[in-house]
PDB file of N, CA, C and O in Angstrom:
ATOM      1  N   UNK A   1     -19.388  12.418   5.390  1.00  0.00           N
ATOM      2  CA  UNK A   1     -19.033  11.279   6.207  1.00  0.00           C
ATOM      3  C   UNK A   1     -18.622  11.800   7.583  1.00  0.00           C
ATOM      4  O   UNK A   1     -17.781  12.687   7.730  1.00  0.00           O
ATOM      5  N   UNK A   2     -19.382  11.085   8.758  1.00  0.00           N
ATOM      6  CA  UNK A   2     -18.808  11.520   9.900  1.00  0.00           C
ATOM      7  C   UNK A   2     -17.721  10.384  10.335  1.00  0.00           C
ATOM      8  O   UNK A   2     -17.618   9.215   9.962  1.00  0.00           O
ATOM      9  N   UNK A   3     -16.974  11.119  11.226  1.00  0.00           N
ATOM     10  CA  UNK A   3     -15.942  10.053  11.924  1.00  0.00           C
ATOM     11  C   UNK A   3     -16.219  10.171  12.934  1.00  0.00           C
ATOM     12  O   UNK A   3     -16.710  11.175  13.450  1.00  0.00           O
ATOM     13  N   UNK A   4     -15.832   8.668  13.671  1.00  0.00           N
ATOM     14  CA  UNK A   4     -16.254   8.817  15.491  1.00  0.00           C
ATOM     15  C   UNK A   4     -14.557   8.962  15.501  1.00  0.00           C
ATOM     16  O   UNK A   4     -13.695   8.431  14.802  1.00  0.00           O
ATOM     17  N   UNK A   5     -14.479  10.069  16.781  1.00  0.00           N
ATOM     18  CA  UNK A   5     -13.622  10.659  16.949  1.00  0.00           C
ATOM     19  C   UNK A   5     -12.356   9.532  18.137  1.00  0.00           C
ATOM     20  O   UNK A   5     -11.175   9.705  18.438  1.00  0.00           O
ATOM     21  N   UNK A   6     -13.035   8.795  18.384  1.00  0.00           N
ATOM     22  CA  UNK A   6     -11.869   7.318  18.662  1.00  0.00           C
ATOM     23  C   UNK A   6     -11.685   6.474  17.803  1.00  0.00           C
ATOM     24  O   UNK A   6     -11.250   5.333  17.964  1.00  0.00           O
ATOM     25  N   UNK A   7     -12.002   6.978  16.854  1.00  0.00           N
ATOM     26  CA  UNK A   7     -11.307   5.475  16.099  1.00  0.00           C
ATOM     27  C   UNK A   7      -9.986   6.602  14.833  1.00  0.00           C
ATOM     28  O   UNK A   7      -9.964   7.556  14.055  1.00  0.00           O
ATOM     29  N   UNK A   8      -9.141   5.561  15.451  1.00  0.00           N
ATOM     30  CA  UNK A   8      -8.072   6.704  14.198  1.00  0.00           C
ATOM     31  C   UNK A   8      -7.520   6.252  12.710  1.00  0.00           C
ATOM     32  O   UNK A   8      -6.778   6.708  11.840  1.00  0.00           O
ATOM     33  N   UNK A   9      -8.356   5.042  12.948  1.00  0.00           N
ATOM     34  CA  UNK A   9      -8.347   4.488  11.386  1.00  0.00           C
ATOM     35  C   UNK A   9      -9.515   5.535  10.126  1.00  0.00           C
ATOM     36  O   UNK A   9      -9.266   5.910   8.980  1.00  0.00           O
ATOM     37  N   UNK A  10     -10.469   5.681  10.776  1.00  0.00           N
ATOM     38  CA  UNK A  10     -11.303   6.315  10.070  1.00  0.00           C
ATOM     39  C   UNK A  10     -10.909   7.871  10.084  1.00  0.00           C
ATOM     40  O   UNK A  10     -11.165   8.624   9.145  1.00  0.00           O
ATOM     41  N   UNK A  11     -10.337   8.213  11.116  1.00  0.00           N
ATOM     42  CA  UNK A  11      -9.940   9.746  10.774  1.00  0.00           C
ATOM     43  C   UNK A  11      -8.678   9.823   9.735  1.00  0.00           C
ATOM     44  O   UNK A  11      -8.582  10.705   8.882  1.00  0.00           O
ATOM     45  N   UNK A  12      -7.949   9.024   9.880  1.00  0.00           N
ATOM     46  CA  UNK A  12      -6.994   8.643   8.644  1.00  0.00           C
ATOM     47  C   UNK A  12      -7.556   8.877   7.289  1.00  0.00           C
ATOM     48  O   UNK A  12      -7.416   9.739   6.422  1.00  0.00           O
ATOM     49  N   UNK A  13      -8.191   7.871   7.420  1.00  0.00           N
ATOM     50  CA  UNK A  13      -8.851   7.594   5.851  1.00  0.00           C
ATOM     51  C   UNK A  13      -9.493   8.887   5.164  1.00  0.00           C
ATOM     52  O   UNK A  13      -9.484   9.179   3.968  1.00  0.00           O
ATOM     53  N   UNK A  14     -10.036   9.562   6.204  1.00  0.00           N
ATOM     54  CA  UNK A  14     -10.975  10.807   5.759  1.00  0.00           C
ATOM     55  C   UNK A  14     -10.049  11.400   5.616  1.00  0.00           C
ATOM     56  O   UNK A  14      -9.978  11.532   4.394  1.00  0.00           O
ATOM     57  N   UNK A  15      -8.542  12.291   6.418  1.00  0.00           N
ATOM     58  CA  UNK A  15      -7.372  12.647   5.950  1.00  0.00           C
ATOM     59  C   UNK A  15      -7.034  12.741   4.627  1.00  0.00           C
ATOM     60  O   UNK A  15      -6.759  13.683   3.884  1.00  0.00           O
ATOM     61  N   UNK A  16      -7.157  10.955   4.433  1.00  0.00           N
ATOM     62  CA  UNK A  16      -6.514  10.796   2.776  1.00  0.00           C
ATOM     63  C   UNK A  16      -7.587  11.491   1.771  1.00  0.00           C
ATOM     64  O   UNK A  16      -7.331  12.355   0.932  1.00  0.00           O
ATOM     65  N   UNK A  17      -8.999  10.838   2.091  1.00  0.00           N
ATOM     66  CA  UNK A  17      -9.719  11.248   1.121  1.00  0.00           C
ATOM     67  C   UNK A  17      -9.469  12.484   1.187  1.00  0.00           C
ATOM     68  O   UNK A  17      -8.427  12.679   0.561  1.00  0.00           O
ATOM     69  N   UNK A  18      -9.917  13.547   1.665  1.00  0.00           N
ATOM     70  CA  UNK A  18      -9.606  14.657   1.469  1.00  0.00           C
ATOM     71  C   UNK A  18      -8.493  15.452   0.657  1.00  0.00           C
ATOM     72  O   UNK A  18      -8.648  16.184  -0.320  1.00  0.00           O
ATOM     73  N   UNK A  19      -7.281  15.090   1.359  1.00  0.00           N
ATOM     74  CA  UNK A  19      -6.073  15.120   0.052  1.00  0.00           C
ATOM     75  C   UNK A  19      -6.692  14.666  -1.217  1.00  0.00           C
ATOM     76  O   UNK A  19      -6.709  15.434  -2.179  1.00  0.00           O
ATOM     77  N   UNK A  20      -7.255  13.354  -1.303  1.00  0.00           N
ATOM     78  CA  UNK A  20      -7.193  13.169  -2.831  1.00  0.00           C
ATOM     79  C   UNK A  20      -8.212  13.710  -3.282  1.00  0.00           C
ATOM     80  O   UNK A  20      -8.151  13.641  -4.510  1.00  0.00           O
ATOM     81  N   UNK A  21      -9.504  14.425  -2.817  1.00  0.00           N
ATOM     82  CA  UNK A  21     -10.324  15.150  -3.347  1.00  0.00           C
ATOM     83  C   UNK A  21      -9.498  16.506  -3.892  1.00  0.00           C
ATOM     84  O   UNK A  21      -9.783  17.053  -4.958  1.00  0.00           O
ATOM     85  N   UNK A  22      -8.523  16.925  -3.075  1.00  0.00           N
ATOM     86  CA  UNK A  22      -7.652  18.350  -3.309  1.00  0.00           C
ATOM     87  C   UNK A  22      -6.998  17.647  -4.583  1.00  0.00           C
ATOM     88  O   UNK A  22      -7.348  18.220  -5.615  1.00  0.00           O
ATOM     89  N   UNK A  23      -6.448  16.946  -4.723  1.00  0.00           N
ATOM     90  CA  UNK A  23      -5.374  16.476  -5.299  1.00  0.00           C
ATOM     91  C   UNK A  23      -6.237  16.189  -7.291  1.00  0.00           C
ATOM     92  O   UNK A  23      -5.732  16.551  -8.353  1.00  0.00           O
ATOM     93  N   UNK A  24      -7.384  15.563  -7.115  1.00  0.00           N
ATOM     94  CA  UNK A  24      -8.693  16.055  -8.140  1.00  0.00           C
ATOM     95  C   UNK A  24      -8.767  16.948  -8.556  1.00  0.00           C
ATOM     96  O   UNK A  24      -8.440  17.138  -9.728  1.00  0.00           O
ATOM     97  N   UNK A  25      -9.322  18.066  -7.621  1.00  0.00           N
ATOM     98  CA  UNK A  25      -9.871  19.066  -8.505  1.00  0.00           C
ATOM     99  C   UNK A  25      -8.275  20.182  -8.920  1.00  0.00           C
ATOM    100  O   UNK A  25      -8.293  20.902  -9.918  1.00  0.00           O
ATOM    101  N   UNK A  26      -7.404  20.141  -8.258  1.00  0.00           N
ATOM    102  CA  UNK A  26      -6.122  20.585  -8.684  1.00  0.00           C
ATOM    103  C   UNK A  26      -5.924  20.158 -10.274  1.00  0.00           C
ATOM    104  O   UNK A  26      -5.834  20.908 -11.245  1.00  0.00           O
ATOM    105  N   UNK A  27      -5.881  18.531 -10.220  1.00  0.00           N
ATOM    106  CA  UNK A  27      -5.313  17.933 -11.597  1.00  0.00           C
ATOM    107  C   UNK A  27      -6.549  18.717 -12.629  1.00  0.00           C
ATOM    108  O   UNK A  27      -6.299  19.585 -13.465  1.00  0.00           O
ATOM    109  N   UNK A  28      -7.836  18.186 -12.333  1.00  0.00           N
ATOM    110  CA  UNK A  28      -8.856  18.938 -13.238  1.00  0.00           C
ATOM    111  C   UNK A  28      -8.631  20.346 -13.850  1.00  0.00           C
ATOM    112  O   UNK A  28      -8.446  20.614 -15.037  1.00  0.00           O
ATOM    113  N   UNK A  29      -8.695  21.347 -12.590  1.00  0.00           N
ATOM    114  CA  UNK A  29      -8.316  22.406 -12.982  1.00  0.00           C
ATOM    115  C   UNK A  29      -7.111  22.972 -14.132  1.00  0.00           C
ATOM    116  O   UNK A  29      -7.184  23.752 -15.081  1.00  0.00           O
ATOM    117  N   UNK A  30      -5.874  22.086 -13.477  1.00  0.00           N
ATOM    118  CA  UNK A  30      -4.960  22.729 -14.411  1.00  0.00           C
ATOM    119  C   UNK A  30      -5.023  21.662 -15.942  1.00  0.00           C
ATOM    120  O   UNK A  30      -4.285  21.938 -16.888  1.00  0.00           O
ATOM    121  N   UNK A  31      -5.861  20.622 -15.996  1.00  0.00           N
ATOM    122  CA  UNK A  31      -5.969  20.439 -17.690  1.00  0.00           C
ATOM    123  C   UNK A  31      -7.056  21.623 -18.135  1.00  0.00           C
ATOM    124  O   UNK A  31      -6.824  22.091 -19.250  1.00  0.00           O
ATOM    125  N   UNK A  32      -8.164  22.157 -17.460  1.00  0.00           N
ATOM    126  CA  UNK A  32      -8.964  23.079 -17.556  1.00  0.00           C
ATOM    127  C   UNK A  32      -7.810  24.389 -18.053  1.00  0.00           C
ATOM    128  O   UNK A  32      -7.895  24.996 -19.121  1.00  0.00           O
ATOM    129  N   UNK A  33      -7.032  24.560 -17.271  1.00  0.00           N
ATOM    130  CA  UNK A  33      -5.747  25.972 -17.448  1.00  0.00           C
ATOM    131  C   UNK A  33      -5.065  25.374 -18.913  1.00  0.00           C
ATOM    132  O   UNK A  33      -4.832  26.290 -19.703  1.00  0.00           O
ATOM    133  N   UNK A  34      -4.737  24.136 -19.370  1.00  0.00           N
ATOM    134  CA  UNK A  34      -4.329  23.656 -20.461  1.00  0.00           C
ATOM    135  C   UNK A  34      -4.977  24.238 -21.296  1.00  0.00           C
ATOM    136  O   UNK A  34      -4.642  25.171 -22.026  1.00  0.00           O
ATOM    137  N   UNK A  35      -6.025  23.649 -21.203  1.00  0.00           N
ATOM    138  CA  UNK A  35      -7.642  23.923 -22.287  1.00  0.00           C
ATOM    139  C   UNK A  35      -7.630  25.000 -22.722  1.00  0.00           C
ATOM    140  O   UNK A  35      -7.697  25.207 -23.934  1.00  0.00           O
ATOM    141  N   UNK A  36      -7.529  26.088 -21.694  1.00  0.00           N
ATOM    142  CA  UNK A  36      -8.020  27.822 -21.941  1.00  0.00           C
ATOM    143  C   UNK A  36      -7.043  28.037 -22.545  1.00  0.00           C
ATOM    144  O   UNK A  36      -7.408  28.238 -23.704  1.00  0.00           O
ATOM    145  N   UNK A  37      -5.907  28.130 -22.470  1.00  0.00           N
ATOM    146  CA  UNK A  37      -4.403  28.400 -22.833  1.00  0.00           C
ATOM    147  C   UNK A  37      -3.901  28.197 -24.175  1.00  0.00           C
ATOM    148  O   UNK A  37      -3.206  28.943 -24.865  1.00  0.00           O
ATOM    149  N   UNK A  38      -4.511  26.734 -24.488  1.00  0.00           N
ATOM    150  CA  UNK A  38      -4.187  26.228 -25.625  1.00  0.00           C
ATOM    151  C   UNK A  38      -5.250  26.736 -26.752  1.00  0.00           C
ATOM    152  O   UNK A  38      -5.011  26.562 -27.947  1.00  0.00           O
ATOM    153  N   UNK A  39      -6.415  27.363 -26.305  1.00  0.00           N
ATOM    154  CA  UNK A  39      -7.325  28.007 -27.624  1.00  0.00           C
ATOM    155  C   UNK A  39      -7.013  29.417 -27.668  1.00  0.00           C
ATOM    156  O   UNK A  39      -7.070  30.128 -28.672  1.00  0.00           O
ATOM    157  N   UNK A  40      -6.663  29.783 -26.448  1.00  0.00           N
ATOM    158  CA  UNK A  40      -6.472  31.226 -26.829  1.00  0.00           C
ATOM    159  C   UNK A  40      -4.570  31.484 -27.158  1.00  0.00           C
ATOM    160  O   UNK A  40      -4.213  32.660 -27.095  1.00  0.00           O
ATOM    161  N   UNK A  41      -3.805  30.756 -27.382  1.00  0.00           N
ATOM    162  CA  UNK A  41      -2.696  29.793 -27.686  1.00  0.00           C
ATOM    163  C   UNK A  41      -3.057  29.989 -29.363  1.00  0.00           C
ATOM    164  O   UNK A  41      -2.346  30.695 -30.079  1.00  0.00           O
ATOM    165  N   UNK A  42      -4.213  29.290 -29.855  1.00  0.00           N
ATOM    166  CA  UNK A  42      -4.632  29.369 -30.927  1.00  0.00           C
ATOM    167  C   UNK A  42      -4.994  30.489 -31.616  1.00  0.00           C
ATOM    168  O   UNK A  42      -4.430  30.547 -32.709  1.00  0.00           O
ATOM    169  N   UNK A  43      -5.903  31.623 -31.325  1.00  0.00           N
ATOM    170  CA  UNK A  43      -6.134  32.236 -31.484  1.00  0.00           C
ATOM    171  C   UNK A  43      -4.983  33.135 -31.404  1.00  0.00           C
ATOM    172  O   UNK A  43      -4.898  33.532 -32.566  1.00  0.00           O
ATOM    173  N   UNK A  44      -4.311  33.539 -30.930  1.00  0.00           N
ATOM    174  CA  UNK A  44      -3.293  34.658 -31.177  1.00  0.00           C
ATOM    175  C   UNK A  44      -1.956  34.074 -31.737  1.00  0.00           C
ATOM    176  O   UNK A  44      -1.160  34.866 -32.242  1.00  0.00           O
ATOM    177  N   UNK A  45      -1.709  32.985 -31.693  1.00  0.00           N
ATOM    178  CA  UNK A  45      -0.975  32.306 -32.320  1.00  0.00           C
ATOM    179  C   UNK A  45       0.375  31.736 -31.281  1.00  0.00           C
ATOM    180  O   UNK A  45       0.932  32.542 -30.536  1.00  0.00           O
ATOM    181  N   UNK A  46       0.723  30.557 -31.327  1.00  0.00           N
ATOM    182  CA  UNK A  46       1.314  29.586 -30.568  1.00  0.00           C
ATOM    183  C   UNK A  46       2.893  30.312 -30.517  1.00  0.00           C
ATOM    184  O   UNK A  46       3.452  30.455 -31.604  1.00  0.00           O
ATOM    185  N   UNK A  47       3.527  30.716 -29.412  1.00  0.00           N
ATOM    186  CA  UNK A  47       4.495  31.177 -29.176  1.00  0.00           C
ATOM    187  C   UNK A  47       4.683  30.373 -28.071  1.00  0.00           C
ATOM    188  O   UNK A  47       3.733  29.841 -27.496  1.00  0.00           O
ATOM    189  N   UNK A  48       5.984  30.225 -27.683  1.00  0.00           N
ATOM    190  CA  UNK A  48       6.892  29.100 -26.844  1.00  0.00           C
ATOM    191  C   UNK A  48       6.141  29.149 -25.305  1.00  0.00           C
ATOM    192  O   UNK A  48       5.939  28.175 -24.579  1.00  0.00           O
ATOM    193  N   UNK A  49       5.806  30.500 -25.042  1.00  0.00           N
ATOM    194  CA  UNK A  49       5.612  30.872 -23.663  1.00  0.00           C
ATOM    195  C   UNK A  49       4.072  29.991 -23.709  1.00  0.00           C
ATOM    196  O   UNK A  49       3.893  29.313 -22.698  1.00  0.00           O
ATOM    197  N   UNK A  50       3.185  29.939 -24.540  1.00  0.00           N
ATOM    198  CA  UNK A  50       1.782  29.022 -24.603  1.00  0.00           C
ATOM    199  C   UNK A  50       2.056  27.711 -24.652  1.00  0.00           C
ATOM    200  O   UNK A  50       1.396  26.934 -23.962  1.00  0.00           O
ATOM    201  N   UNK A  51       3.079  27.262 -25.481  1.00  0.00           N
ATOM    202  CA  UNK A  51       3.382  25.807 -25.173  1.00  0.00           C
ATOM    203  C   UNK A  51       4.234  25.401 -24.293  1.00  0.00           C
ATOM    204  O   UNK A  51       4.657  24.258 -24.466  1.00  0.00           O
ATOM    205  N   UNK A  52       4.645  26.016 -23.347  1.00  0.00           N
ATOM    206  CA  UNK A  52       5.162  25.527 -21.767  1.00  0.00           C
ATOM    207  C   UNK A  52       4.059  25.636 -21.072  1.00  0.00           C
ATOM    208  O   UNK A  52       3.784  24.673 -20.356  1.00  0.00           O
ATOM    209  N   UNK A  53       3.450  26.404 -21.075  1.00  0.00           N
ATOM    210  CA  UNK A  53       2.035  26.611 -20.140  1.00  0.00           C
ATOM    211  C   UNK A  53       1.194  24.778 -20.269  1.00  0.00           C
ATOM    212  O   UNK A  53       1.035  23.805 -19.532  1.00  0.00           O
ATOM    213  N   UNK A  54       0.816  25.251 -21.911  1.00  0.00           N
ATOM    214  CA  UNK A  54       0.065  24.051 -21.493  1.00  0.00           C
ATOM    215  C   UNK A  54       0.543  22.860 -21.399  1.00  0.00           C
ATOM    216  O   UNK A  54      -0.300  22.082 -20.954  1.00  0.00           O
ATOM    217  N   UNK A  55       1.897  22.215 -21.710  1.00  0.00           N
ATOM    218  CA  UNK A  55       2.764  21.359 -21.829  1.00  0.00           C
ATOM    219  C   UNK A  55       2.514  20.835 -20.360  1.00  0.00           C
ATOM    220  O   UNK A  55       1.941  19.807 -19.998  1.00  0.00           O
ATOM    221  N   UNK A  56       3.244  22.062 -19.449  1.00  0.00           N
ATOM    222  CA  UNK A  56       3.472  22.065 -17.907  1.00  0.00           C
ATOM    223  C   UNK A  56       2.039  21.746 -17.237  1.00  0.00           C
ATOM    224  O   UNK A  56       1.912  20.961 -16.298  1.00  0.00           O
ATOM    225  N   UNK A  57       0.971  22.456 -17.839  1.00  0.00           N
ATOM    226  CA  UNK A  57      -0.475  22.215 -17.113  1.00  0.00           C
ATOM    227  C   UNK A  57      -1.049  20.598 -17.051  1.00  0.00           C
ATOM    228  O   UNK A  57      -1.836  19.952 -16.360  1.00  0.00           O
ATOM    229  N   UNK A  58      -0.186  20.377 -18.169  1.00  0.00           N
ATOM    230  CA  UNK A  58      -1.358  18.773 -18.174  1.00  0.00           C
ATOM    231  C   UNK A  58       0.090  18.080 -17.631  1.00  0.00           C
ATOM    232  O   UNK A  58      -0.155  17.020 -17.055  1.00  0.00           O
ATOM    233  N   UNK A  59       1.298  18.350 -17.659  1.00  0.00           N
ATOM    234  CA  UNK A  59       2.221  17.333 -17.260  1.00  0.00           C
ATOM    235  C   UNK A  59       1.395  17.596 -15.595  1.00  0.00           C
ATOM    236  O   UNK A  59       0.673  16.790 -15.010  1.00  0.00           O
ATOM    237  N   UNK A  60       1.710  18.670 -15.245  1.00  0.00           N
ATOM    238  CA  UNK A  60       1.731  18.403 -13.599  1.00  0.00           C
ATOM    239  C   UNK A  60      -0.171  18.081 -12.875  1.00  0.00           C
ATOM    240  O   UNK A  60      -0.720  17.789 -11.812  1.00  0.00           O
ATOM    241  N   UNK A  61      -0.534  18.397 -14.359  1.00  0.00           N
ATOM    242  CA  UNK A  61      -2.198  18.022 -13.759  1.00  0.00           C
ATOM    243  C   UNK A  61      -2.069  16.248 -13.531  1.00  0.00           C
ATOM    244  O   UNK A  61      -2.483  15.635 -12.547  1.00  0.00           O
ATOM    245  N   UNK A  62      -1.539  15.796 -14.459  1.00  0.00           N
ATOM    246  CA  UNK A  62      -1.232  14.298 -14.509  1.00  0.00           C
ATOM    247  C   UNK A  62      -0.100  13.717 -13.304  1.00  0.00           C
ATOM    248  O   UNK A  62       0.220  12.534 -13.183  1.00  0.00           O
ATOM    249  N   UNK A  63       0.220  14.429 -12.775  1.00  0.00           N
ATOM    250  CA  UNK A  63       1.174  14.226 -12.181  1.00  0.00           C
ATOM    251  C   UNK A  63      -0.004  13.991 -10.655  1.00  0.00           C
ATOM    252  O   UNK A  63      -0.280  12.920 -10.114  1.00  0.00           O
ATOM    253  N   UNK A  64      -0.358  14.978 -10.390  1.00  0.00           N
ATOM    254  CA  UNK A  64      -1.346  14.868  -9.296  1.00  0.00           C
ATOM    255  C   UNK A  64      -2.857  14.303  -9.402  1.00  0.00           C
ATOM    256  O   UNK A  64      -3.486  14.038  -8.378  1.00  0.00           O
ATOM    257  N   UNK A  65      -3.446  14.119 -10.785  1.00  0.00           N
ATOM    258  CA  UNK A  65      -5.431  13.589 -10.916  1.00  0.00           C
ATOM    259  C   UNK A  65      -4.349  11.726 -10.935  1.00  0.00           C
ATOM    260  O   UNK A  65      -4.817  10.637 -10.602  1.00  0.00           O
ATOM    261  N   UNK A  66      -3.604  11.870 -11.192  1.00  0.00           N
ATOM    262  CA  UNK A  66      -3.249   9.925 -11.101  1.00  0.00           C
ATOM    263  C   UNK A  66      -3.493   8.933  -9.860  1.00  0.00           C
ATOM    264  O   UNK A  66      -4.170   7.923  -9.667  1.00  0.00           O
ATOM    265  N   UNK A  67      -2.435   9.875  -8.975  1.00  0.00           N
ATOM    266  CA  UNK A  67      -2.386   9.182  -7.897  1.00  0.00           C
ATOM    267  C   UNK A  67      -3.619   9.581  -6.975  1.00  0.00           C
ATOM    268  O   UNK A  67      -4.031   8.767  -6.149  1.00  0.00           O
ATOM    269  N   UNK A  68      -4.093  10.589  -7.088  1.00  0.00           N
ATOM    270  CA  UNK A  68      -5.431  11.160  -6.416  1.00  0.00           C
ATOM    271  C   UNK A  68      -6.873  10.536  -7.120  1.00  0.00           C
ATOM    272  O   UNK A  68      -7.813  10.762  -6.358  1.00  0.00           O
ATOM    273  N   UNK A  69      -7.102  10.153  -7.782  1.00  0.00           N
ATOM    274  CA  UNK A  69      -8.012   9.066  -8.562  1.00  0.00           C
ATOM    275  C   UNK A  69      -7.765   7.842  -8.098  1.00  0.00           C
ATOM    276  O   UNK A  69      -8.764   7.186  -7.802  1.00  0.00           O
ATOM    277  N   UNK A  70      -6.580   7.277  -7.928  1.00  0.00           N
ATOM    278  CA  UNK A  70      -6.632   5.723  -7.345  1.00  0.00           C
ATOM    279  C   UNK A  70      -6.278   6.229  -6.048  1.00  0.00           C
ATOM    280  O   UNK A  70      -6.595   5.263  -5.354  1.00  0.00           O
ATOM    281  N   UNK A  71      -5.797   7.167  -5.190  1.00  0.00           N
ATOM    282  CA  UNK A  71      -6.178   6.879  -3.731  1.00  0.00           C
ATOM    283  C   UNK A  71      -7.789   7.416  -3.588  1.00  0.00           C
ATOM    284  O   UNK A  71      -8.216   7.305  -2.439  1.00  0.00           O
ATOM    285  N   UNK A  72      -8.320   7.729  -4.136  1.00  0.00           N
ATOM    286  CA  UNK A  72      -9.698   7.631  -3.877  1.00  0.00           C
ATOM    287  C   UNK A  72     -11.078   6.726  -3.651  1.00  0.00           C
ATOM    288  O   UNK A  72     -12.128   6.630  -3.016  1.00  0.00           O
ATOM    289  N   UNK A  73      -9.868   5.888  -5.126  1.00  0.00           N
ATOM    290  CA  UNK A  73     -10.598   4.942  -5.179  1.00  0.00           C
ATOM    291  C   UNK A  73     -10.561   3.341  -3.863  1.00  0.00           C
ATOM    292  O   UNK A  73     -11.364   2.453  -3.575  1.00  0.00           O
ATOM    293  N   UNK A  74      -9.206   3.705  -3.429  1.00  0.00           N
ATOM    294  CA  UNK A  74      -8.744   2.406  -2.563  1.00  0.00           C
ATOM    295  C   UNK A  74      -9.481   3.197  -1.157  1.00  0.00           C
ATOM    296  O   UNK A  74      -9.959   2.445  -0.308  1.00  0.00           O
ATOM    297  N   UNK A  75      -9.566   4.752  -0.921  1.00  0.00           N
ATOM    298  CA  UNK A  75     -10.507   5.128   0.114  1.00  0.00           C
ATOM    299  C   UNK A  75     -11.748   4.418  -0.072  1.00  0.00           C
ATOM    300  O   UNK A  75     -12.212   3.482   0.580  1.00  0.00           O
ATOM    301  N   UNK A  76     -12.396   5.284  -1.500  1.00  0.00           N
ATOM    302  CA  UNK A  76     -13.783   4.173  -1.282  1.00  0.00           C
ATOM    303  C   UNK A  76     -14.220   2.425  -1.136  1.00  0.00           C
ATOM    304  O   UNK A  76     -15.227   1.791  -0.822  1.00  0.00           O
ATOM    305  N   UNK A  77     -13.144   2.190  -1.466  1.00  0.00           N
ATOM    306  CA  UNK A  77     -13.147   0.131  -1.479  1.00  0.00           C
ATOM    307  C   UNK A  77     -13.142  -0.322   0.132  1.00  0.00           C
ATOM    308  O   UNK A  77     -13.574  -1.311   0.723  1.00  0.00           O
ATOM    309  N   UNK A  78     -12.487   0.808   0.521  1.00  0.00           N
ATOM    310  CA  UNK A  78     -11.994   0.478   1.872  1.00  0.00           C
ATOM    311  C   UNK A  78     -13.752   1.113   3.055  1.00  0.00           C
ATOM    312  O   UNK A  78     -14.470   0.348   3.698  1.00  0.00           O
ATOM    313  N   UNK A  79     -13.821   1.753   3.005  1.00  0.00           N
ATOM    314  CA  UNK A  79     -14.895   2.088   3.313  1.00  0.00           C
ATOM    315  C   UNK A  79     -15.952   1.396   2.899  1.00  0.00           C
ATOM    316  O   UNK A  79     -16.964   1.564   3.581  1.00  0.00           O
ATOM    317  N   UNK A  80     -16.062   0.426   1.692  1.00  0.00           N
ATOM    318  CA  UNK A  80     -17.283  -0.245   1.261  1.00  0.00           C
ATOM    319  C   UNK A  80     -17.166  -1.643   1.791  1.00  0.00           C
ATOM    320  O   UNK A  80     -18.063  -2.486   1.759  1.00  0.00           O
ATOM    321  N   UNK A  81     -15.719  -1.823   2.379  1.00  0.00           N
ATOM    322  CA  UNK A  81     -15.410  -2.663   2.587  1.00  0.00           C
ATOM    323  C   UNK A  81     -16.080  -3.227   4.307  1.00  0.00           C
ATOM    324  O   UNK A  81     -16.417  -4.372   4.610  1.00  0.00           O
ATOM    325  N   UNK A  82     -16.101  -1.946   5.212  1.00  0.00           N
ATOM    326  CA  UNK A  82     -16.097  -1.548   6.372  1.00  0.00           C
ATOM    327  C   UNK A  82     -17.590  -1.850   6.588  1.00  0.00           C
ATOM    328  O   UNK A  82     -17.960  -2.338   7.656  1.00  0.00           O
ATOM    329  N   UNK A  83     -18.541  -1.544   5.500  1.00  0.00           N
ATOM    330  CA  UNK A  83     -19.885  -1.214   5.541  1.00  0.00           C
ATOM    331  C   UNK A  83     -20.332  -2.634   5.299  1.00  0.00           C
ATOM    332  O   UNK A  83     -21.543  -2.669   5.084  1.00  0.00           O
ATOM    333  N   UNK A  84     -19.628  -4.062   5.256  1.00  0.00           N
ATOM    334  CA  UNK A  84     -19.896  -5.166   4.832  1.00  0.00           C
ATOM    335  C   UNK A  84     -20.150  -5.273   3.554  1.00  0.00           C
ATOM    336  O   UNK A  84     -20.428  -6.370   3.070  1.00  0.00           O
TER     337      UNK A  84
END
């Protein structure tokens, strides 16, 4: 997406999107760090230090894919909105 560089509504918006694209693949990743953690968690066998890991991975992945999924989504509405 390009922005025309006078209008500062649209450089905004691209701002946000961006954060919430970061804010995505962050949350993704660390249920991904859950995932790995929790089989090899399995495999050697579940000690406290594996279940804070993945406990903490999906709390704080959830903490950030939430609000970064619906500001994405109110970016794109808003932009579809713009396009008539």
């Amino acid at each position: 997406m390009t922005v025309d560089p006078a209008d500062p509504i649209r450089q905004r918006r691209e701002l946000v999107a961006r954060f919430a694209a970061m804010g995505r693949l962050a949350g993704w990743s660390l249920f991904g760090l859950a995932f790995v953690a929790f089989i090899v968690g399995m495999l050697t066998g579940l000690d406290g230090v594996v279940v804070v890991v993945v406990i903490g991975c999906i709390a704080l992945g959830s903490t950030l894919l939430l609000p970064a999924i619906i500001i994405g989504f109110g970016v794109t509405a808003a932009e579809r909105e713009d396009r008539g």
